[in-house]
Biotite code that builds the C-alpha atoms (Angstrom):
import biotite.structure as struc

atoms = struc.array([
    struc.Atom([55.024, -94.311, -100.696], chain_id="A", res_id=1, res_name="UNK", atom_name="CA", element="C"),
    struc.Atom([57.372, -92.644, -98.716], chain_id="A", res_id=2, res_name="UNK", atom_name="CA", element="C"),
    struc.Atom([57.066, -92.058, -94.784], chain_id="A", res_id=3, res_name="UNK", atom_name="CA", element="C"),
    struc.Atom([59.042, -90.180, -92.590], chain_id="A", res_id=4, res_name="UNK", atom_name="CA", element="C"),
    struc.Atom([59.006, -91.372, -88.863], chain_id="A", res_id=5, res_name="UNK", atom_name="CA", element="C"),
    struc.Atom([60.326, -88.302, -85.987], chain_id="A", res_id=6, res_name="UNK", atom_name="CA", element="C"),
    struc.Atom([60.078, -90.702, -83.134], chain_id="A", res_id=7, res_name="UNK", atom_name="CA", element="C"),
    struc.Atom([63.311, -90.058, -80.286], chain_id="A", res_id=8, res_name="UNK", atom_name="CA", element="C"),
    struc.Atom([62.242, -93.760, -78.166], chain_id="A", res_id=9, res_name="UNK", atom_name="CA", element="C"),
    struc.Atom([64.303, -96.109, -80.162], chain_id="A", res_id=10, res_name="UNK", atom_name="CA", element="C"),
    struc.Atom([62.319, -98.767, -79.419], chain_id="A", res_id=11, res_name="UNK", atom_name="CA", element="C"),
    struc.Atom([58.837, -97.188, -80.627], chain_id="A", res_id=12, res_name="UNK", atom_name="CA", element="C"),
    struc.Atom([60.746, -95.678, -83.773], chain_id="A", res_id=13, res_name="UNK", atom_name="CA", element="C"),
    struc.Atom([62.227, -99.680, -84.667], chain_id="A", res_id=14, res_name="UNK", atom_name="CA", element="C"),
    struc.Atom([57.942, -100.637, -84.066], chain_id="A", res_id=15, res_name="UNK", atom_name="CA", element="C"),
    struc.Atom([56.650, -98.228, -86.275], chain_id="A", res_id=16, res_name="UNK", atom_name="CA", element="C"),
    struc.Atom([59.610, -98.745, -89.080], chain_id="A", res_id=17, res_name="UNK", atom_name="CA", element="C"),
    struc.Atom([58.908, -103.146, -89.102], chain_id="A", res_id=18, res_name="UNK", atom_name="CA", element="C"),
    struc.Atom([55.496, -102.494, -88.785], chain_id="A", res_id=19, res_name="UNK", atom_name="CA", element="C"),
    struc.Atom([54.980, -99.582, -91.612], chain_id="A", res_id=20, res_name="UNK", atom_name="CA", element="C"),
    struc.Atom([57.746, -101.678, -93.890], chain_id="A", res_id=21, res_name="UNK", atom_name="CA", element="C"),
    struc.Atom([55.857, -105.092, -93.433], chain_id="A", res_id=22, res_name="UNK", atom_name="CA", element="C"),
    struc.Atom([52.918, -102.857, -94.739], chain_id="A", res_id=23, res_name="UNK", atom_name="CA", element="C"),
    struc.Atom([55.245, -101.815, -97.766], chain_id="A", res_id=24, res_name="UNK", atom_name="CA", element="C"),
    struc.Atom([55.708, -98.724, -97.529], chain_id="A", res_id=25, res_name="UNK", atom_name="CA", element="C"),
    struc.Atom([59.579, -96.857, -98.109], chain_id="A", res_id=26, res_name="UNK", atom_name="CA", element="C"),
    struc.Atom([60.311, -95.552, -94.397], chain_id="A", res_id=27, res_name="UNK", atom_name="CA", element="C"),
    struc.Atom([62.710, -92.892, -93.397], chain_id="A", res_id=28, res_name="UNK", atom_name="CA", element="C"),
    struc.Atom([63.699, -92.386, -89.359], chain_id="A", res_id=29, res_name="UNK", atom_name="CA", element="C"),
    struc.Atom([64.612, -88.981, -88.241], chain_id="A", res_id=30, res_name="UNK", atom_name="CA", element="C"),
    struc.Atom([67.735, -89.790, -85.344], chain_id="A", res_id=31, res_name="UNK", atom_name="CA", element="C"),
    struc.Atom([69.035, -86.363, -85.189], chain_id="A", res_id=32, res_name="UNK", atom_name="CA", element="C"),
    struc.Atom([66.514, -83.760, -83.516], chain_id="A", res_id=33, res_name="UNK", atom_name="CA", element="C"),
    struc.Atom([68.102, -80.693, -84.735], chain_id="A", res_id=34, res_name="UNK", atom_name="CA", element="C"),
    struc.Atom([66.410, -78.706, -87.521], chain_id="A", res_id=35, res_name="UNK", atom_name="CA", element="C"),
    struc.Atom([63.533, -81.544, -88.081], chain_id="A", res_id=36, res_name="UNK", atom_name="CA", element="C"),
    struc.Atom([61.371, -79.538, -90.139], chain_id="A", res_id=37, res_name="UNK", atom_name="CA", element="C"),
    struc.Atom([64.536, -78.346, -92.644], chain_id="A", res_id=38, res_name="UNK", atom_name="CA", element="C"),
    struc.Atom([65.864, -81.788, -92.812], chain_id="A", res_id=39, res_name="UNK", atom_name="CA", element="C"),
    struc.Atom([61.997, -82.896, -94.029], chain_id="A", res_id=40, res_name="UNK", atom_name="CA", element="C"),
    struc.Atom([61.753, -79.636, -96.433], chain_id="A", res_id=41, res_name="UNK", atom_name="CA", element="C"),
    struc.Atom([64.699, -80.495, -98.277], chain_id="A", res_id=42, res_name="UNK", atom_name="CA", element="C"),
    struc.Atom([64.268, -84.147, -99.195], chain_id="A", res_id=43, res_name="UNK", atom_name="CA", element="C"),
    struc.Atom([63.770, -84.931, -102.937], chain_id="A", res_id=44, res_name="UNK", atom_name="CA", element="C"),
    struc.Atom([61.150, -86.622, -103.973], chain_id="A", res_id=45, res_name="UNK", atom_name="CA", element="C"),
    struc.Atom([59.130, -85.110, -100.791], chain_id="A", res_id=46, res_name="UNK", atom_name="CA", element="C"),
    struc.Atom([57.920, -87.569, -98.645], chain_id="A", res_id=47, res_name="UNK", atom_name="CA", element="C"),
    struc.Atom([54.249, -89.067, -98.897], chain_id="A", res_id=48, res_name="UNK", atom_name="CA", element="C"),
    struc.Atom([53.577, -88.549, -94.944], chain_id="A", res_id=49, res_name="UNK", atom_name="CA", element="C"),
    struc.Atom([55.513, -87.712, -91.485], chain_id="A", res_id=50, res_name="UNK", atom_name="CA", element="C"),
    struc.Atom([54.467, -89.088, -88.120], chain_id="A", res_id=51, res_name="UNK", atom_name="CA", element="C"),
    struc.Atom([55.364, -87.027, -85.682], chain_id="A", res_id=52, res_name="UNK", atom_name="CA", element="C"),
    struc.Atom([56.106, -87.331, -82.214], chain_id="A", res_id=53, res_name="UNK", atom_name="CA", element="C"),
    struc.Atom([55.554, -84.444, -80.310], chain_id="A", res_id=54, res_name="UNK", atom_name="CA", element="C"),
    struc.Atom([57.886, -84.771, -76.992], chain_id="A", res_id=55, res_name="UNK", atom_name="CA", element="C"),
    struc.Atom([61.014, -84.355, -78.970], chain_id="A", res_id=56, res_name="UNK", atom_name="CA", element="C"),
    struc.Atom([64.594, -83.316, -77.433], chain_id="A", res_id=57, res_name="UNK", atom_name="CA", element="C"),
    struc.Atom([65.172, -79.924, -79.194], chain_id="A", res_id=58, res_name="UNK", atom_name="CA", element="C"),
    struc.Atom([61.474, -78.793, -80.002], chain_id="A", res_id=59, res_name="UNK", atom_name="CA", element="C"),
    struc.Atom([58.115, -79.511, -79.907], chain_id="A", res_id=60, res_name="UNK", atom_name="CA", element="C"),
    struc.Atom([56.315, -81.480, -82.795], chain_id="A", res_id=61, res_name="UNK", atom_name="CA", element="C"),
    struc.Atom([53.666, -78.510, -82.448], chain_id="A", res_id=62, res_name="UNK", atom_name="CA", element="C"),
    struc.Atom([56.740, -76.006, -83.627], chain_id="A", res_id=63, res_name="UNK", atom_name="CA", element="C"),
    struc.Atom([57.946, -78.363, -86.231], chain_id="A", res_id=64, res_name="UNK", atom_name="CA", element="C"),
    struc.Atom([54.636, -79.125, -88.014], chain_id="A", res_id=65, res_name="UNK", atom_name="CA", element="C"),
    struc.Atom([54.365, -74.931, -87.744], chain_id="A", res_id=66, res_name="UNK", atom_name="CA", element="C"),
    struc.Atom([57.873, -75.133, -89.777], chain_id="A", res_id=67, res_name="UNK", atom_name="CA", element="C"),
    struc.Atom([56.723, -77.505, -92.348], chain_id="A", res_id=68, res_name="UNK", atom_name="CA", element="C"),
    struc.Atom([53.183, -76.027, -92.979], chain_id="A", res_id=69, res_name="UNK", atom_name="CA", element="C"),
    struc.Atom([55.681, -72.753, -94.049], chain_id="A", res_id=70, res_name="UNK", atom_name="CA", element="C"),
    struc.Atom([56.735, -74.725, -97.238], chain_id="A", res_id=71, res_name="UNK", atom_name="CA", element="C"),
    struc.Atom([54.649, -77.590, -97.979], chain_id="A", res_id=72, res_name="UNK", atom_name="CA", element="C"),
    struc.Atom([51.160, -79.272, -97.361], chain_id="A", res_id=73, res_name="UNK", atom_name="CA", element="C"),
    struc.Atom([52.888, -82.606, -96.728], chain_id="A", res_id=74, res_name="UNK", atom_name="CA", element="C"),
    struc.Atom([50.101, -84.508, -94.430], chain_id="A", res_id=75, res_name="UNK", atom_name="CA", element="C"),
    struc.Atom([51.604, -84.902, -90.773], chain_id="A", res_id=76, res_name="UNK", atom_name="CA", element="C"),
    struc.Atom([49.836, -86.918, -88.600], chain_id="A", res_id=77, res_name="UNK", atom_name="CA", element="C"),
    struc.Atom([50.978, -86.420, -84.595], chain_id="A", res_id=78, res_name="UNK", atom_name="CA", element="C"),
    struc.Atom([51.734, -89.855, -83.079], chain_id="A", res_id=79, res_name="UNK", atom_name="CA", element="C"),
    struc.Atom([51.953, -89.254, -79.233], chain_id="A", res_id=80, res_name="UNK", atom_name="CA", element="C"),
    struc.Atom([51.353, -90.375, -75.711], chain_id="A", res_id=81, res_name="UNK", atom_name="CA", element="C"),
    struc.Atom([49.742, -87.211, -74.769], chain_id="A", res_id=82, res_name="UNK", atom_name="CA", element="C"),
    struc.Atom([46.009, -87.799, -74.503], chain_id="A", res_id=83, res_name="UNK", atom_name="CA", element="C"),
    struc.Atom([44.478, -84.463, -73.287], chain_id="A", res_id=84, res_name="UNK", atom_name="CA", element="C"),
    struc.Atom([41.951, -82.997, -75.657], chain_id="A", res_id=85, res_name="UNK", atom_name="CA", element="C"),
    struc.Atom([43.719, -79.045, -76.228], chain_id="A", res_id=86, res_name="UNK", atom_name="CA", element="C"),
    struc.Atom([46.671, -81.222, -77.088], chain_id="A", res_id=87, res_name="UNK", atom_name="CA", element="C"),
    struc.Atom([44.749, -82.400, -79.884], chain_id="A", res_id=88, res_name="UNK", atom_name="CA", element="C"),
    struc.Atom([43.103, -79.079, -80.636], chain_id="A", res_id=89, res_name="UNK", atom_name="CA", element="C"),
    struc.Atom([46.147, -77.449, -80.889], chain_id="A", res_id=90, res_name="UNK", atom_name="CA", element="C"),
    struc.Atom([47.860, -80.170, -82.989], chain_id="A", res_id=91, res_name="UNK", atom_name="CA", element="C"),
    struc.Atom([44.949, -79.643, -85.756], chain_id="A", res_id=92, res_name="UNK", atom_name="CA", element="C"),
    struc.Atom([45.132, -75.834, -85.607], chain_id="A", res_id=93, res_name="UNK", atom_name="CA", element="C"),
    struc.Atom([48.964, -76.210, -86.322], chain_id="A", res_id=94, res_name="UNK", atom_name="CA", element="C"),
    struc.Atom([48.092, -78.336, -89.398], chain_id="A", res_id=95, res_name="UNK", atom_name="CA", element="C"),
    struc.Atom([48.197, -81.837, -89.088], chain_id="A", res_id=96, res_name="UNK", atom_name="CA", element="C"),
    struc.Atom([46.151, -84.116, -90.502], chain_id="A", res_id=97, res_name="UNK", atom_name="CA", element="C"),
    struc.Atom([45.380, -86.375, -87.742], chain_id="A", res_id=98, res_name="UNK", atom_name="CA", element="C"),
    struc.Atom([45.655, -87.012, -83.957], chain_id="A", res_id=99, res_name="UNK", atom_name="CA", element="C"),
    struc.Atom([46.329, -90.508, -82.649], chain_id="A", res_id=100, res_name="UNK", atom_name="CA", element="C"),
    struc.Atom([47.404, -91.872, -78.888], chain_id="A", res_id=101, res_name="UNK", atom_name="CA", element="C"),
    struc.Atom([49.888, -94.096, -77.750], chain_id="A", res_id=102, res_name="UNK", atom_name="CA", element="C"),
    struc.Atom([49.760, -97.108, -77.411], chain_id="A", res_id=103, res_name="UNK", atom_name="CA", element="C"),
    struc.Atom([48.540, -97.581, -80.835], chain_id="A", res_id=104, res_name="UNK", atom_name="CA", element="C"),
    struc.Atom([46.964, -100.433, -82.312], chain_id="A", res_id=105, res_name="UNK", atom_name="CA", element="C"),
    struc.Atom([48.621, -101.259, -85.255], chain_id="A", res_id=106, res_name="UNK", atom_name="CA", element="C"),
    struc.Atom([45.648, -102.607, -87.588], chain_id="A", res_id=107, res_name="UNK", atom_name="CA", element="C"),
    struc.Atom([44.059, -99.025, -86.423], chain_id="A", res_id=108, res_name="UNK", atom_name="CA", element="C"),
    struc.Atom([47.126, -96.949, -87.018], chain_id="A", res_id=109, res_name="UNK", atom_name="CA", element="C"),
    struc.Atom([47.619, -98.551, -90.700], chain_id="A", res_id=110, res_name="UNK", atom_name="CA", element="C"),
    struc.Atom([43.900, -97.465, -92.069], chain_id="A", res_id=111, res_name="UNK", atom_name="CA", element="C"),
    struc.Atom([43.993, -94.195, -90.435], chain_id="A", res_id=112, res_name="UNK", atom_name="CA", element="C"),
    struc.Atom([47.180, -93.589, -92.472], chain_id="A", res_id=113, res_name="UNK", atom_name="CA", element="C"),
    struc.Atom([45.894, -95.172, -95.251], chain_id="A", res_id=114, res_name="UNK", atom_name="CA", element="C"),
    struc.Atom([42.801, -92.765, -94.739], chain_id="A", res_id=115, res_name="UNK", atom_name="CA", element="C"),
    struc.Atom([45.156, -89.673, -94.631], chain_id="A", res_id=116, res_name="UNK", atom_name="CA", element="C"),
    struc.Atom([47.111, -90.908, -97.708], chain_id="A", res_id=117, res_name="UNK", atom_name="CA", element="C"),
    struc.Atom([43.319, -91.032, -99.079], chain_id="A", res_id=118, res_name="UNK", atom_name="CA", element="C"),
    struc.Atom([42.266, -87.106, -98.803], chain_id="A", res_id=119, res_name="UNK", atom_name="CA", element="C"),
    struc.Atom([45.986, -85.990, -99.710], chain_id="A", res_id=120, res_name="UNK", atom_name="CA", element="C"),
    struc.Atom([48.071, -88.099, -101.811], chain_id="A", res_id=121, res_name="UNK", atom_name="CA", element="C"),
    struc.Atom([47.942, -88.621, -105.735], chain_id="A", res_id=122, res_name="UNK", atom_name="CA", element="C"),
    struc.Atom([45.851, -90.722, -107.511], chain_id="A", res_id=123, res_name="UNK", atom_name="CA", element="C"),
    struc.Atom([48.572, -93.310, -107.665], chain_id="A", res_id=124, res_name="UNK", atom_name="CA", element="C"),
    struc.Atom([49.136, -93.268, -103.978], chain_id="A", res_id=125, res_name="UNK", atom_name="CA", element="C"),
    struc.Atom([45.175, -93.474, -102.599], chain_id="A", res_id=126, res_name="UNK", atom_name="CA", element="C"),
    struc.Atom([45.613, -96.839, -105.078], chain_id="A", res_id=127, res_name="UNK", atom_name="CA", element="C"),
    struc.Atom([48.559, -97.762, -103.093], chain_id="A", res_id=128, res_name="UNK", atom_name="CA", element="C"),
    struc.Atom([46.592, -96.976, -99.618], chain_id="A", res_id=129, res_name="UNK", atom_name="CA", element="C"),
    struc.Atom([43.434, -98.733, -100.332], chain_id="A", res_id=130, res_name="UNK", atom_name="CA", element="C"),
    struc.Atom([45.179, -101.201, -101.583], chain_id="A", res_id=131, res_name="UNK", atom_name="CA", element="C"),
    struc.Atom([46.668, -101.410, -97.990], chain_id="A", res_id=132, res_name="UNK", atom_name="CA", element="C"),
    struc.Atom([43.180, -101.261, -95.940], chain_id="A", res_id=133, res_name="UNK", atom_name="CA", element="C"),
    struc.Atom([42.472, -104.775, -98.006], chain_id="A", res_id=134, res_name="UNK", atom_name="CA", element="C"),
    struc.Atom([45.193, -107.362, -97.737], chain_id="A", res_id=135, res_name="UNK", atom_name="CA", element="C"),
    struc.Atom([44.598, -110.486, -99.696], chain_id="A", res_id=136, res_name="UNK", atom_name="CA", element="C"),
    struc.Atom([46.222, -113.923, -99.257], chain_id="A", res_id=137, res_name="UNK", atom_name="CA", element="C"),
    struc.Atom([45.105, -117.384, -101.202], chain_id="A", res_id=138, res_name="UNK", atom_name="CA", element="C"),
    struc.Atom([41.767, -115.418, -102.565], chain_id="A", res_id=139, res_name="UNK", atom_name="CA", element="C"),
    struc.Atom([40.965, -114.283, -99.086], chain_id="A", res_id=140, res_name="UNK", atom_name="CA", element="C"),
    struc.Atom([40.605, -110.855, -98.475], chain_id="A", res_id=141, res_name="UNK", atom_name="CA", element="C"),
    struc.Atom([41.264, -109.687, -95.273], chain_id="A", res_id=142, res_name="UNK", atom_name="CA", element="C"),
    struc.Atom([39.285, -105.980, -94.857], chain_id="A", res_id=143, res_name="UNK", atom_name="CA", element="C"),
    struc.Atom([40.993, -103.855, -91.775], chain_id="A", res_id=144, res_name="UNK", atom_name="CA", element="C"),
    struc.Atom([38.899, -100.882, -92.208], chain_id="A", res_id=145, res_name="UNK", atom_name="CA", element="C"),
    struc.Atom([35.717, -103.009, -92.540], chain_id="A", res_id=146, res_name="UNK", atom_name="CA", element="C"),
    struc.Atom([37.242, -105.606, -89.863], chain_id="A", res_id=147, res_name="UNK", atom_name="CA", element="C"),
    struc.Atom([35.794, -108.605, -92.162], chain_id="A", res_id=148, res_name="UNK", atom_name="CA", element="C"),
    struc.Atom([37.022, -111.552, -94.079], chain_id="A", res_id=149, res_name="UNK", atom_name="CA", element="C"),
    struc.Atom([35.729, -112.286, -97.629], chain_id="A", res_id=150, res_name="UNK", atom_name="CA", element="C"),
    struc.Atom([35.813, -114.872, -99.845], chain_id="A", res_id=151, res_name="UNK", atom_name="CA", element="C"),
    struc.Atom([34.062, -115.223, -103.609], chain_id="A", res_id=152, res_name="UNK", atom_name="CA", element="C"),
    struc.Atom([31.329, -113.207, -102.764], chain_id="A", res_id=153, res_name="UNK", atom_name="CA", element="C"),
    struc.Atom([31.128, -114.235, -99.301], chain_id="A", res_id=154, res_name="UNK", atom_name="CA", element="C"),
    struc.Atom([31.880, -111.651, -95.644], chain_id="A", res_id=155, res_name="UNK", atom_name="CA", element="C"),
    struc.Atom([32.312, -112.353, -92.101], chain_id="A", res_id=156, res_name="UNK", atom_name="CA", element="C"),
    struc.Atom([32.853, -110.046, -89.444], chain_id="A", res_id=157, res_name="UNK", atom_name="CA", element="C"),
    struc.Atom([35.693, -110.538, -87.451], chain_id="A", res_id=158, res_name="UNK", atom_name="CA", element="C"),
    struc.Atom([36.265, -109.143, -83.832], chain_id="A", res_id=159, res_name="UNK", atom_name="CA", element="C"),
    struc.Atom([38.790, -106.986, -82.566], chain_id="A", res_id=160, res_name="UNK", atom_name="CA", element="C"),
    struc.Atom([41.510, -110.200, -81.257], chain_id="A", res_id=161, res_name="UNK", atom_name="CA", element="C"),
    struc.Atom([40.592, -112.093, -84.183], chain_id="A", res_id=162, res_name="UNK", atom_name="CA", element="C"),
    struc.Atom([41.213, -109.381, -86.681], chain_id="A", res_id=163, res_name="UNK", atom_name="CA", element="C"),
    struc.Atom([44.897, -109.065, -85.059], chain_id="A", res_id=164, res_name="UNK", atom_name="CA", element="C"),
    struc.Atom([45.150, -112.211, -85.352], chain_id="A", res_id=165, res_name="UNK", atom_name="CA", element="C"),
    struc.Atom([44.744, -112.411, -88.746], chain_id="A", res_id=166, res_name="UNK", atom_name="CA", element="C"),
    struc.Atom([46.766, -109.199, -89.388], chain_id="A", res_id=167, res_name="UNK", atom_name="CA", element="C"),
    struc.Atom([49.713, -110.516, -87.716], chain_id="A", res_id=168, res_name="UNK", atom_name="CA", element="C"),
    struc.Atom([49.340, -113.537, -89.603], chain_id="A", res_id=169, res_name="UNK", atom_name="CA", element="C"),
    struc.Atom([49.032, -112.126, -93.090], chain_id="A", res_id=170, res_name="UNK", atom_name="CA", element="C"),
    struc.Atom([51.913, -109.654, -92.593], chain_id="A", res_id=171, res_name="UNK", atom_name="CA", element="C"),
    struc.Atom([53.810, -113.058, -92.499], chain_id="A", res_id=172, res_name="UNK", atom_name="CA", element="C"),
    struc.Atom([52.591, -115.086, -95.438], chain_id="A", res_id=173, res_name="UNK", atom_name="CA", element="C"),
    struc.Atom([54.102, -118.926, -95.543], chain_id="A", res_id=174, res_name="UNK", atom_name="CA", element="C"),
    struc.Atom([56.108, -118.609, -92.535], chain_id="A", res_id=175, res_name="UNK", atom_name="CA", element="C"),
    struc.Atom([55.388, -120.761, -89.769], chain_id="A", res_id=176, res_name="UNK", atom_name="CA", element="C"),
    struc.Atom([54.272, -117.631, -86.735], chain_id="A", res_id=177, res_name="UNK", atom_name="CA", element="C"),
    struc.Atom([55.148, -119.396, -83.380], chain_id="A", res_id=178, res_name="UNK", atom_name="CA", element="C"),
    struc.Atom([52.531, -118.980, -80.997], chain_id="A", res_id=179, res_name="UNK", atom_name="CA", element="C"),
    struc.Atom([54.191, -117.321, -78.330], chain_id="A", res_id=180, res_name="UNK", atom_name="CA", element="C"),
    struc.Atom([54.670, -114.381, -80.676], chain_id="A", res_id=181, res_name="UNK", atom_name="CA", element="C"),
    struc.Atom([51.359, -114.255, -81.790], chain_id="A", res_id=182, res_name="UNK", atom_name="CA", element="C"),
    struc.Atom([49.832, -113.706, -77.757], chain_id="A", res_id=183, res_name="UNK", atom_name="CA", element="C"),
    struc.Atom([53.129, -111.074, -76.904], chain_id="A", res_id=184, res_name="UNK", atom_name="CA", element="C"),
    struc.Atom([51.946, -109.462, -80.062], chain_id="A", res_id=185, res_name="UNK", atom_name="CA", element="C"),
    struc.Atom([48.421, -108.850, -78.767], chain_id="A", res_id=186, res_name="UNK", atom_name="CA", element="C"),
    struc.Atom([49.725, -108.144, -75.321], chain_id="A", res_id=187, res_name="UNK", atom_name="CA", element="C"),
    struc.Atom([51.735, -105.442, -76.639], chain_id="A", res_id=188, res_name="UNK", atom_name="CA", element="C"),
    struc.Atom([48.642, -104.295, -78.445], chain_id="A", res_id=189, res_name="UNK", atom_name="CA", element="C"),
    struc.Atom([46.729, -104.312, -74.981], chain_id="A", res_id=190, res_name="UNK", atom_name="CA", element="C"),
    struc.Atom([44.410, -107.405, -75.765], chain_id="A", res_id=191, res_name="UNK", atom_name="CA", element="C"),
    struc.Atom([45.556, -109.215, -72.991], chain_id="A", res_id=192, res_name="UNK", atom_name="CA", element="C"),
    struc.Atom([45.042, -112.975, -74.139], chain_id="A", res_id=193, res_name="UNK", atom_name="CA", element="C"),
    struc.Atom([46.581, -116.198, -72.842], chain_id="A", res_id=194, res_name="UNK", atom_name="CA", element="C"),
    struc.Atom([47.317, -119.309, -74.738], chain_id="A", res_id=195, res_name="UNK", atom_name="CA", element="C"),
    struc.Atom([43.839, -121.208, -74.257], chain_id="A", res_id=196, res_name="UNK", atom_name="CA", element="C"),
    struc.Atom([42.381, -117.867, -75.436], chain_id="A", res_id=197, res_name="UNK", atom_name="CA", element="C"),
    struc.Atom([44.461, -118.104, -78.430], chain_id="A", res_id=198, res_name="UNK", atom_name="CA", element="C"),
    struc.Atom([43.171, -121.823, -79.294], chain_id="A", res_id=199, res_name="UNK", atom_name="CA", element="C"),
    struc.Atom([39.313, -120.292, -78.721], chain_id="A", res_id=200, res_name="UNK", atom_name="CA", element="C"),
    struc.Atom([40.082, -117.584, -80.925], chain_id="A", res_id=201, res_name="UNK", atom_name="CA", element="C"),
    struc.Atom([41.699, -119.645, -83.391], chain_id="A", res_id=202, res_name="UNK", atom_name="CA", element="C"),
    struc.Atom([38.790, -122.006, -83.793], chain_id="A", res_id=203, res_name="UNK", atom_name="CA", element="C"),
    struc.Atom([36.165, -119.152, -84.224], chain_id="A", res_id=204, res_name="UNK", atom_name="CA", element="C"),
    struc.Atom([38.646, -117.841, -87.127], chain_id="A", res_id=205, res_name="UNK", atom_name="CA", element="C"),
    struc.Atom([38.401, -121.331, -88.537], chain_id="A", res_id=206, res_name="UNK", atom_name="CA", element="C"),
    struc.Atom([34.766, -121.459, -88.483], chain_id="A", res_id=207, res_name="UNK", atom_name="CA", element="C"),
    struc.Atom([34.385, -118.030, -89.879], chain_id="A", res_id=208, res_name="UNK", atom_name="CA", element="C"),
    struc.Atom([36.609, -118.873, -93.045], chain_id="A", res_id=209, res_name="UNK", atom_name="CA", element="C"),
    struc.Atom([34.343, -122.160, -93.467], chain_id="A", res_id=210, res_name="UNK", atom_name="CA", element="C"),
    struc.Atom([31.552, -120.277, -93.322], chain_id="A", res_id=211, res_name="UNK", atom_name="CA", element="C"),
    struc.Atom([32.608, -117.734, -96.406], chain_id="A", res_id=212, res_name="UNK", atom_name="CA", element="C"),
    struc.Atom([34.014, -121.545, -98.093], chain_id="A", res_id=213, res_name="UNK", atom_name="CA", element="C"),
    struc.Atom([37.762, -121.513, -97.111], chain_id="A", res_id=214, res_name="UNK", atom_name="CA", element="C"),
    struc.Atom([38.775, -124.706, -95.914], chain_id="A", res_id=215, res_name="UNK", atom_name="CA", element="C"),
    struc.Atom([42.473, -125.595, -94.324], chain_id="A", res_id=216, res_name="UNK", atom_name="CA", element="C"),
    struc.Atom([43.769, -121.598, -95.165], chain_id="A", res_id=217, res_name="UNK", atom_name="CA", element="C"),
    struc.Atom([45.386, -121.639, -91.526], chain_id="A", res_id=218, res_name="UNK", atom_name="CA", element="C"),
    struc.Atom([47.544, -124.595, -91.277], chain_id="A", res_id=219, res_name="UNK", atom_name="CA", element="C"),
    struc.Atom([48.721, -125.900, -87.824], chain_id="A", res_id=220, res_name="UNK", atom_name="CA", element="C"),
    struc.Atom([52.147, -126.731, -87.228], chain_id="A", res_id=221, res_name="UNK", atom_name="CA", element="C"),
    struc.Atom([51.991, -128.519, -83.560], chain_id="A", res_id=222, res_name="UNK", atom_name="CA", element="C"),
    struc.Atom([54.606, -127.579, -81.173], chain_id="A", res_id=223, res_name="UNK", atom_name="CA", element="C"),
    struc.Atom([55.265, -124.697, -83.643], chain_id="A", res_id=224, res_name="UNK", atom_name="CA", element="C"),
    struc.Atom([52.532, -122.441, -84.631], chain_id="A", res_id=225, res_name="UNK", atom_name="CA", element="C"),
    struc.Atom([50.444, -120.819, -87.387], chain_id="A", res_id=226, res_name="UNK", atom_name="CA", element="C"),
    struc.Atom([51.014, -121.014, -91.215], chain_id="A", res_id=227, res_name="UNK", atom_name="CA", element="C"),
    struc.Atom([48.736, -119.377, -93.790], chain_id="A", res_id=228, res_name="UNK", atom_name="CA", element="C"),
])
């Protein structure tokens, strides 16, 4: 699937690409803010989904999703750090499909996409986006709209830090995830966890996965960090 990202902070627009490509999905960035709407219009194949910014340089997202909805239903879903409720209102009124403030959190972001994909896309592509809400690794099944962990019958709920945690760790499947990365990564998605907090987590993780019959899935690499 396809996405098309119309995001002008370069360093929000490189996030979204890493994070939406490590979630395999085809990604497109939009650098030049002239004629957004046209330059969307006229791709072939269309694209699956836009997200869409809407304090751009030349216009607002509300006038561009106003300019796509002229010549296609393509789902748009604003992306923005604009938080007051008309802004929202208005957004849906112009036609998009969904709403959702920065700063995002990315396990979050991924199933309400996924969700989108769900009511709009082919039948092919809500495969492709439910496939995305349940991420498996070793036989373990890692749920992000459910926010468990499941194993041969078996479910745990996870909480919020934990199911990052995991997230993070499955985007990255045998690579060795230094630690350090792991807490910036949660800082950056505003669960603000030190190192011992890390370790505490960690062992709760651990004891979930034993309790569903997973032994030694998360191996520890000391001085390094986390391998699954």
């Amino acid at each position: 699937m396809q996405i098309i990202i119309v995001e002008d902070e370069e360093n929000i627009r490189k996030e979204l690409k890493q994070l939406l490509q490590n979630a395999m999905y085809e990604v497109t960035t939009i650098e030049s803010f002239s004629d957004v709407a046209g330059q969307i219009t006229r791709m072939e194949p269309m694209p699956d989904l836009v997200l869409l910014d809407l304090n751009l340089p030349e216009e607002s997202g509300f006038a561009i999703c106003t300019k796509i909805r002229e010549y296609s239903e393509i789902p748009v879903i604003f992306l923005t750090s604009r938080t007051d409720s008309m802004d929202e209102l208005t957004g849906i009124l112009k036609g998009a499909d969904d709403y959702i403030t920065k700063p995002f959190n990315a396990p979050i972001l991924l199933a309400r996409i996924a969700n989108v994909l769900k009511r709009t896309a082919k039948k092919d592509a809500v495969d492709a986006a439910k496939d995305l809400l349940q991420l498996e690794h070793k036989g373990v099944v890692l749920n992000l709209s459910a926010g468990t962990i499941e194993h041969a019958g078996k479910r745990e709920e996870l909480t919020k830090n934990e199911l990052k945690i995991l997230h993070f760790l499955y985007q990255r499947p045998g690579e060795i995830v230094p630690r350090v990365e792991i807490i910036e990564y949660l800082w950056d998605n505003e669960a603000f966890i030190d190192d011992n907090t890390l370790s505490v987590n960690m062992t709760r993780i651990r004891g979930k996965l034993l309790e569903i019959g997973v032994e030694d899935f998360i191996e520890t690499r000391r001085g390094m960090g986390y391998r699954i």
